[in-house]
N, C-alpha and C positions, 0 to 999 in steps of 0.2 A: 864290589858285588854287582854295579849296576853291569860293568863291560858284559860278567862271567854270564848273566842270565840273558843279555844282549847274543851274543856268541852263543849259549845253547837255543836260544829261539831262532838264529838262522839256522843252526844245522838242523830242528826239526821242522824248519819251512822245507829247506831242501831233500831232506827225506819224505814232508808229504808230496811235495814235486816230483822226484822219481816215482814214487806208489801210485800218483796220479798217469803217470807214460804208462806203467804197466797196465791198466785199464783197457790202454787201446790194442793189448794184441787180442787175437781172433779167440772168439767165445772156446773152442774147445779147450785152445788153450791155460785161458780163464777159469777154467773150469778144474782142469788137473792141479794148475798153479791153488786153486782156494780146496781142493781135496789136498796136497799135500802140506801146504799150509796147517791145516786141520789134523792131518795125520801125526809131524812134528810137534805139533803143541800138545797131543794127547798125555799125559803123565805115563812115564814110564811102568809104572805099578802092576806088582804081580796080580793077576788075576781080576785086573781091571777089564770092565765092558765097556762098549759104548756100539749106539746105534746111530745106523744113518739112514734117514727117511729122505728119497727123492723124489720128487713129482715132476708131471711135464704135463704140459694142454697144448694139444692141437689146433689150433684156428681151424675153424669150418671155412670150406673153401667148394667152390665149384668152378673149374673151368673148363667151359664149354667153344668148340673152334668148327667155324666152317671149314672141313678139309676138301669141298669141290660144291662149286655153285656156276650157273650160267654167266657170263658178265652182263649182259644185253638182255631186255625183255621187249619185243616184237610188239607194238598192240596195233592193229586195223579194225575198220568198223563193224565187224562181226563179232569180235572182244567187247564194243562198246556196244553193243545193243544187247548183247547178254549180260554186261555190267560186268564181267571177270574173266580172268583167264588161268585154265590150268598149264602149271609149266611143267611140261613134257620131261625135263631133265633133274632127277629125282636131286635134293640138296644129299649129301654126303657130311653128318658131322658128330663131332664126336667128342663124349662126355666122359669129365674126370672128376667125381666127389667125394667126398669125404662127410658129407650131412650125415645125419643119424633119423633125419626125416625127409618125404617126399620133397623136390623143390619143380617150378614150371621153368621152362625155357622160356622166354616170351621172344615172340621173331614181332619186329617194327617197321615200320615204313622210314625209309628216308627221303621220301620225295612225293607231293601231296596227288599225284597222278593215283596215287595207291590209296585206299579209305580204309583197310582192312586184310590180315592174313589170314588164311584158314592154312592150319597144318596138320599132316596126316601121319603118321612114323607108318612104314609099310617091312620091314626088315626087323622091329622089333615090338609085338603086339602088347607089352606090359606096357607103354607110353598113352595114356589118355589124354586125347583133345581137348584142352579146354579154351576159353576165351581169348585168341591173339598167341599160343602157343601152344604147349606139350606139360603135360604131370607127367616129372620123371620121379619112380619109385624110389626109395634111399637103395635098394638091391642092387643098382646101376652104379657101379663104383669107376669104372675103368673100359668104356665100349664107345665102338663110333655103330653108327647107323644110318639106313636112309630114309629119307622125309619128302612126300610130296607136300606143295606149294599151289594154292591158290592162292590169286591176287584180286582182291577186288574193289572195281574200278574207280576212282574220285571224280563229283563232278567236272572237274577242271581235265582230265585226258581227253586226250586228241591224238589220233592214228601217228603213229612215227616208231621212233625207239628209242630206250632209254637204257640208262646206266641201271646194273641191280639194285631193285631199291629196297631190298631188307637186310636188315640188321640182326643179332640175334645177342638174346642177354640174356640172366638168372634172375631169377630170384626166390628165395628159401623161405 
């Protein structure tokens, strides 16, 4: 007796082992294989129902990409006695979300010569200024646009030029 139940507990290791590989093909597949799975096990029976409720959730997501920005920012001491500088060459960038509510762009300095961004959307008037970026509305699903850039200045600048020092990020 002891072999026979010896011998049926490997063979149902080894069928959880196989069930276990099936796991790793690709979701969709996964997906057909536990609907028809489901559909074979249904009882054959006349005038049987059954219902099948599926749901799905979206991750909220927002990605946002500089698609043209200067490389280089010029600063001379005409910059530094105004304390800032507008750059000439408007940012180009462009937003993909999926929020169901308003979210800000926030643009960052990467380099302490900068103390401050002010941004302006000029190409799409529903973008409100607010503190260090942009309020984009949830109506913006899928659009690029253009943005001017001021940069203003940190004690520590001094006339030369620099690598582009803003960065730009979400947040919802």
């Amino acid at each position: 007796m002891k072999q026979a139940s010896l011998t049926d507990a490997r063979e149902q290791l080894s069928l959880l082992a196989s069930d276990r590989t099936t796991l790793l093909v690709p979701m969709p597949s996964r997906i057909a294989t536990l609907l028809l799975l489901f559909v074979a096990a249904m009882p054959a029976a006349r005038g049987a129902a059954a219902v099948l409720q599926v749901a799905a959730a979206v991750a909220p997501r927002v990605v946002a990409q500089v698609q043209s920005a200067p490389t280089l920012v010029q600063v001379d001491q005409q910059d530094l006695e105004r304390g800032y500088i507008d750059i000439a060459t408007p940012l180009v960038i462009r937003v993909r979300s999926n929020l169901p509510q308003p979210f800000a762009l926030e643009f960052r300095s990467s380099q302490d010569v900068v103390s401050r961004i002010e941004a302006r959307a000029i190409s799409l008037p529903v973008l409100q200024p607010v503190a260090g970026g942009l309020l984009v509305p949830a109506t913006v699903r899928d659009q690029s646009f253009n943005v001017r850039v001021r940069l203003f200045l940190g004690p520590g600048a001094v006339p030369g030029r620099y690598p582009w020092p803003v960065r730009l990020g979400s947040a919802g």
